[in-house]
TIPA-923166 format. One record per atom (N, C-alpha, C): residue number from 1; x, y, z; residue in three letters; atom name. Coordinates in steps of 0.02 Angstrom, whole numbers, m for minus. Layout:
// TIPA-923166
+------+--------+--------+--------+------+------+
| resi |      x |      y |      z | resn | name |
+------+--------+--------+--------+------+------+
|  NUM |      X |      Y |      Z |  ALA |   CA |
...
+------+--------+--------+--------+------+------+
END
This chain:
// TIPA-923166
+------+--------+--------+--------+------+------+
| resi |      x |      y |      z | resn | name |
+------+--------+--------+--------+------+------+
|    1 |     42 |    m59 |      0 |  UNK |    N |
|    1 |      0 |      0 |      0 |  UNK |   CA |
|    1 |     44 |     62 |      0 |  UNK |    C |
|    2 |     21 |    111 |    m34 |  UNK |    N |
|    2 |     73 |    177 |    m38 |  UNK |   CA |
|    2 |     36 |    208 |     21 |  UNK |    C |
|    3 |    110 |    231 |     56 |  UNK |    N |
|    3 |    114 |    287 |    113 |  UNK |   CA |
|    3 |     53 |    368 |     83 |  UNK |    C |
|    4 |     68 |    375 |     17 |  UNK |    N |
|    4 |     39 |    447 |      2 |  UNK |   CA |
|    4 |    m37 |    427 |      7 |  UNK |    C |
|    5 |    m79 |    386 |     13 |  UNK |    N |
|    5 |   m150 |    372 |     10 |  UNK |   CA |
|    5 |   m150 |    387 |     79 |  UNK |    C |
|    6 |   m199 |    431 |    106 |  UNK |    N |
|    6 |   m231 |    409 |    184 |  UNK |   CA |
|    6 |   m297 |    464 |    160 |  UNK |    C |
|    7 |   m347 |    416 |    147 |  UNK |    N |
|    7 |   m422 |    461 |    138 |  UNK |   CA |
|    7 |   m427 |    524 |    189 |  UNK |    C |
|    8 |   m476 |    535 |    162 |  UNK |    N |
|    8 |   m507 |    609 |    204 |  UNK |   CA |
|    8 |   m545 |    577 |    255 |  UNK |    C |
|    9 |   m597 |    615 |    305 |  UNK |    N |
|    9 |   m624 |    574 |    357 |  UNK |   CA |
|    9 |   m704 |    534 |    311 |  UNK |    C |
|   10 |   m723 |    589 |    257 |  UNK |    N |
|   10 |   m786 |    565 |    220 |  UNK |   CA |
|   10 |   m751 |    498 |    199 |  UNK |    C |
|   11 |   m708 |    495 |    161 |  UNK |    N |
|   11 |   m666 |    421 |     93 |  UNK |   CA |
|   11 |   m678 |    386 |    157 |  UNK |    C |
|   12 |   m655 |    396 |    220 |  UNK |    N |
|   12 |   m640 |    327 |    252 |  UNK |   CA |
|   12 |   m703 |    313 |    268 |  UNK |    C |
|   13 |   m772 |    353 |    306 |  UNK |    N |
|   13 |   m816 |    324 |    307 |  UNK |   CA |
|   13 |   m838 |    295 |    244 |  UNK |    C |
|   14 |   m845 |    312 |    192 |  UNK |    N |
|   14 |   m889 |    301 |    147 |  UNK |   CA |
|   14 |   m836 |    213 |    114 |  UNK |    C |
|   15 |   m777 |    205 |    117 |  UNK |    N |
|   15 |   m757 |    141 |    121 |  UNK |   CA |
|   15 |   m763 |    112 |    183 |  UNK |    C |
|   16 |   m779 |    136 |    231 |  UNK |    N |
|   16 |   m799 |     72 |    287 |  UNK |   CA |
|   16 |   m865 |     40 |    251 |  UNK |    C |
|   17 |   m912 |     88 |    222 |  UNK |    N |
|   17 |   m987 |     63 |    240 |  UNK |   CA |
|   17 |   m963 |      3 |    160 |  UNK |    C |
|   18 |   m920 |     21 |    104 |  UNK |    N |
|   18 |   m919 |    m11 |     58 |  UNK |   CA |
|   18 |   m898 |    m71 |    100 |  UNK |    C |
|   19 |   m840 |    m87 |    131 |  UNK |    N |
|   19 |   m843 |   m147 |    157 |  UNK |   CA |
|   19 |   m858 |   m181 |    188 |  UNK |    C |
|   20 |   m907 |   m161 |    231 |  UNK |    N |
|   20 |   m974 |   m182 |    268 |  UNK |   CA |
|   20 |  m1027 |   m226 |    201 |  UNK |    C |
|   21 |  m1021 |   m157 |    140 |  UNK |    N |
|   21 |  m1054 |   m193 |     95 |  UNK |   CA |
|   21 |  m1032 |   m263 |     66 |  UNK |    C |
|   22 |   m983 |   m266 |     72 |  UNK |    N |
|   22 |   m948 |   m332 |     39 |  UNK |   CA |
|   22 |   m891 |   m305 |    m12 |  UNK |    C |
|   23 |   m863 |   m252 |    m27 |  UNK |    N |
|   23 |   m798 |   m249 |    m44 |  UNK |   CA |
|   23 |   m748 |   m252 |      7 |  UNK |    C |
|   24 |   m704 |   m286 |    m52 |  UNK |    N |
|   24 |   m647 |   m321 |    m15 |  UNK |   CA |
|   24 |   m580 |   m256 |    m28 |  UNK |    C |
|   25 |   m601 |   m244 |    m73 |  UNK |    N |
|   25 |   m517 |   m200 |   m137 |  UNK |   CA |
|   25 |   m551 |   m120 |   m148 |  UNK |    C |
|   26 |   m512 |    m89 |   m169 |  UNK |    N |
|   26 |   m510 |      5 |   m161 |  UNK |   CA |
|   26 |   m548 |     m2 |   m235 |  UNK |    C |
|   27 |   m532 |    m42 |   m272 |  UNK |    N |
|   27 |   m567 |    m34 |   m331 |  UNK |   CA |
|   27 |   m635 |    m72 |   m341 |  UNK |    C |
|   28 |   m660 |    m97 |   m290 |  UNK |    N |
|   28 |   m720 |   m116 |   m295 |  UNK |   CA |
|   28 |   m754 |    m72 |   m243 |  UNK |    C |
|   29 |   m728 |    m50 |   m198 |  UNK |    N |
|   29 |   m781 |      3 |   m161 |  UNK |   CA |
|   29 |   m760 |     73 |   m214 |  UNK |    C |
|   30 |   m726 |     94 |   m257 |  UNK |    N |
|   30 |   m767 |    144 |   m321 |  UNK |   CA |
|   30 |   m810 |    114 |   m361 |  UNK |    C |
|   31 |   m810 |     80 |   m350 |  UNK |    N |
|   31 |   m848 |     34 |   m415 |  UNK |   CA |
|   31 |   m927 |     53 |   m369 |  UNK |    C |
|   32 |   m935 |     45 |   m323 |  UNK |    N |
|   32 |   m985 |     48 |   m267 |  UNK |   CA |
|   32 |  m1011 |    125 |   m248 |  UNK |    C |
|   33 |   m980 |    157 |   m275 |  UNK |    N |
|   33 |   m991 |    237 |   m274 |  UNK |   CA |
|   33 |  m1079 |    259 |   m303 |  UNK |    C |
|   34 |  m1079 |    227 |   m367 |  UNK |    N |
|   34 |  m1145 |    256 |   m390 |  UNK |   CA |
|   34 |  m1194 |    212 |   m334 |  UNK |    C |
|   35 |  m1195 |    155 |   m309 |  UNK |    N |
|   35 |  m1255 |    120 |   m251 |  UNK |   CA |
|   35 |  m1242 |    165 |   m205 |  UNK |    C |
|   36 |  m1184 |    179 |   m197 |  UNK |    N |
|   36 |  m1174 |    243 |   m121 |  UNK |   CA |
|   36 |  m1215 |    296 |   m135 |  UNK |    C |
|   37 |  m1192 |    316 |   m186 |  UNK |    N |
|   37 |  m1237 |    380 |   m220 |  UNK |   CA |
|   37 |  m1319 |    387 |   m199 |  UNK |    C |
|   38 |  m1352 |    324 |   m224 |  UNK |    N |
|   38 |  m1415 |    298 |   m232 |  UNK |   CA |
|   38 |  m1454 |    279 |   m163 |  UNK |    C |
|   39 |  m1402 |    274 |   m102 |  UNK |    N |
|   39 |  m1416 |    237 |    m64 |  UNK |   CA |
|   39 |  m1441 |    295 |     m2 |  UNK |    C |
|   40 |  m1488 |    268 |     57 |  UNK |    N |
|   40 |  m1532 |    326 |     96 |  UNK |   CA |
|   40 |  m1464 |    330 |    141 |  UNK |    C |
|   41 |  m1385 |    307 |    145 |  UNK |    N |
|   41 |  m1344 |    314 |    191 |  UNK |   CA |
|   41 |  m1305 |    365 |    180 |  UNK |    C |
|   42 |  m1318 |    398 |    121 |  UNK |    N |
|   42 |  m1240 |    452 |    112 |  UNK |   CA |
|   42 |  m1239 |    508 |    158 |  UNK |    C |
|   43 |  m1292 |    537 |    188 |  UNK |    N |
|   43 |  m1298 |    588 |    263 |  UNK |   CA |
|   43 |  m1277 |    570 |    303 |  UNK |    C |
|   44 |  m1295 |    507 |    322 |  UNK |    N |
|   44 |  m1265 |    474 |    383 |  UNK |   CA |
|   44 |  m1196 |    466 |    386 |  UNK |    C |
|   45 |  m1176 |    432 |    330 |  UNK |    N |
|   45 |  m1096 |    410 |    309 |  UNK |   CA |
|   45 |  m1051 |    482 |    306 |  UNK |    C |
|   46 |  m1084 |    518 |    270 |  UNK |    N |
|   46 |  m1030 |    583 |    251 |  UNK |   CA |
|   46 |  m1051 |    644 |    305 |  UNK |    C |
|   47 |  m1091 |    637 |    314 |  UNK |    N |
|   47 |  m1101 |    697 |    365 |  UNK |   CA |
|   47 |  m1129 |    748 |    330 |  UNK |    C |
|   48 |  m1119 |    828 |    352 |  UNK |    N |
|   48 |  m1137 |    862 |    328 |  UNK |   CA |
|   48 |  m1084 |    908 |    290 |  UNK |    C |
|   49 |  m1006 |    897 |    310 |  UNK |    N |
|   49 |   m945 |    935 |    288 |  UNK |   CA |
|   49 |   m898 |    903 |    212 |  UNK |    C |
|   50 |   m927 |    841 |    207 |  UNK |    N |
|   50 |   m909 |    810 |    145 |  UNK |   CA |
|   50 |   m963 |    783 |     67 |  UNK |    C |
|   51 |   m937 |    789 |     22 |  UNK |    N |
|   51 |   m987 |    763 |    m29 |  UNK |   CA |
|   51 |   m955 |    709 |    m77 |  UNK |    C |
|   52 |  m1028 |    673 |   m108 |  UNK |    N |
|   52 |   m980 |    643 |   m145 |  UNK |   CA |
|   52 |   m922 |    644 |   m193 |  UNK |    C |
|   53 |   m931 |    694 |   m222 |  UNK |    N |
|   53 |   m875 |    714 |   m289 |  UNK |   CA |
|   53 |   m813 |    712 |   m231 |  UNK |    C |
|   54 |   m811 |    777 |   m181 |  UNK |    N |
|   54 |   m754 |    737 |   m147 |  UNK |   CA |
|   54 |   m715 |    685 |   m121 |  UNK |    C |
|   55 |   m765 |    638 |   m111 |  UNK |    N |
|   55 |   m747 |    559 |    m90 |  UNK |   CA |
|   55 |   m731 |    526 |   m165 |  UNK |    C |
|   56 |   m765 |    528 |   m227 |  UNK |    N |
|   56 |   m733 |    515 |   m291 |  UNK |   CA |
|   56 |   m678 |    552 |   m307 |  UNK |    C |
|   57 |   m658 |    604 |   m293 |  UNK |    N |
|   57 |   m581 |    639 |   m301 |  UNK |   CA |
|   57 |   m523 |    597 |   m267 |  UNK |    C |
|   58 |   m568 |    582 |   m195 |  UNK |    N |
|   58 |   m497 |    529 |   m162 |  UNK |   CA |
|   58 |   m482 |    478 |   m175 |  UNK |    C |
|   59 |   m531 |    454 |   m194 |  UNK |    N |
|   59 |   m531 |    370 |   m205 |  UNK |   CA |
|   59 |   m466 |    367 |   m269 |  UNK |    C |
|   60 |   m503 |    415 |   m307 |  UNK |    N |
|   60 |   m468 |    420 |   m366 |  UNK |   CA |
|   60 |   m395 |    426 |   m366 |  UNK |    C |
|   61 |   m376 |    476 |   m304 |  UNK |    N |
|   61 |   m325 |    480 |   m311 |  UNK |   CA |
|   61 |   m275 |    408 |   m268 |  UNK |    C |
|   62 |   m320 |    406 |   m236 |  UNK |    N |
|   62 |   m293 |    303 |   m198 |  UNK |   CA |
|   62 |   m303 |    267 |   m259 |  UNK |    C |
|   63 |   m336 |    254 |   m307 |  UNK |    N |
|   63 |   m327 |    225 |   m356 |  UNK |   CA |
|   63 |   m239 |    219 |   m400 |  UNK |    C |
|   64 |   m252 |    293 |   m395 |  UNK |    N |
|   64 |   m187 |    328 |   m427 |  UNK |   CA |
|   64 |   m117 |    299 |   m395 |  UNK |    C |
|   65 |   m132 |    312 |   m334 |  UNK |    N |
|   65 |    m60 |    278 |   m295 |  UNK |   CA |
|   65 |    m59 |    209 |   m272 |  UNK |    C |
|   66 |   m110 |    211 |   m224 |  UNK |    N |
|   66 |   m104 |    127 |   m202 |  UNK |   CA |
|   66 |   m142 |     93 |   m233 |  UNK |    C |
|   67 |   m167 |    110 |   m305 |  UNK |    N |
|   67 |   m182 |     27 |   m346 |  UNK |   CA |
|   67 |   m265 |     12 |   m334 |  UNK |    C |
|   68 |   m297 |    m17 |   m389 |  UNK |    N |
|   68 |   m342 |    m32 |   m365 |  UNK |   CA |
|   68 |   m361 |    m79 |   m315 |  UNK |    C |
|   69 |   m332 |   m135 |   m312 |  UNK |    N |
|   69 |   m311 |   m209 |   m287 |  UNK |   CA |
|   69 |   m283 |   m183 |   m215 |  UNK |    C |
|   70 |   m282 |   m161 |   m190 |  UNK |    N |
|   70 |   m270 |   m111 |   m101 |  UNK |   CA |
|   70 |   m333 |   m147 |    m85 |  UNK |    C |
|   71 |   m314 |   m195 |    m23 |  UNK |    N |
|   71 |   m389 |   m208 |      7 |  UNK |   CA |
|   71 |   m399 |   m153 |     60 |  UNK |    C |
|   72 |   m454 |   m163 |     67 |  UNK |    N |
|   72 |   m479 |   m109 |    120 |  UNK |   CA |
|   72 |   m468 |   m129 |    181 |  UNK |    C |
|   73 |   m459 |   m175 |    196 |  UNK |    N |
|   73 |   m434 |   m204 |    268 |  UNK |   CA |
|   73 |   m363 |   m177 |    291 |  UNK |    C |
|   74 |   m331 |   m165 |    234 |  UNK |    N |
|   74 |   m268 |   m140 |    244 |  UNK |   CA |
|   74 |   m275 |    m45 |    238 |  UNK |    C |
|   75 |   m314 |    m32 |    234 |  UNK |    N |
|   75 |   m326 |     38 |    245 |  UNK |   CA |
|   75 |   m372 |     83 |    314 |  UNK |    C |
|   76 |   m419 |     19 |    312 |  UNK |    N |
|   76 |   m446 |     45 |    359 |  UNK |   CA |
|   76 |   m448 |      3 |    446 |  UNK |    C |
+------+--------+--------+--------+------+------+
END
């Protein structure tokens, strides 16, 4: 896992609840973004100080460094 990835406090909630959902890997909880999107949890999950485009900016950029294949167990 690359040192330069450490989500924001929204990325990390919003990958806990993905792996709650059943992702295992950084690239399957983006993949999980539009059900996040869709889903009655994103208030709860993100609060009121984060949105999604920002949590897709990070991911993206954890994509970028630590790979899609980064399980989330090892991040969070």
């Amino acid at each position: 896992m690359s040192d330069e990835f450490s989500p924001a406090a929204g990325t990390w909630n919003m990958l806990q609840w993905a792996y709650e959902m059943g992702a295992a890997t950084l690239g399957e909880a983006y993949d999980m973004l539009e059900q996040f999107e869709n889903s009655n949890d994103v208030a709860e999950v993100l609060g009121e100080d984060d949105t999604i485009e920002a949590v897709r900016e990070d991911i993206e950029y954890g994509l970028e460094t630590a790979g899609p294949d980064t399980t989330l167990a090892a991040l969070l």
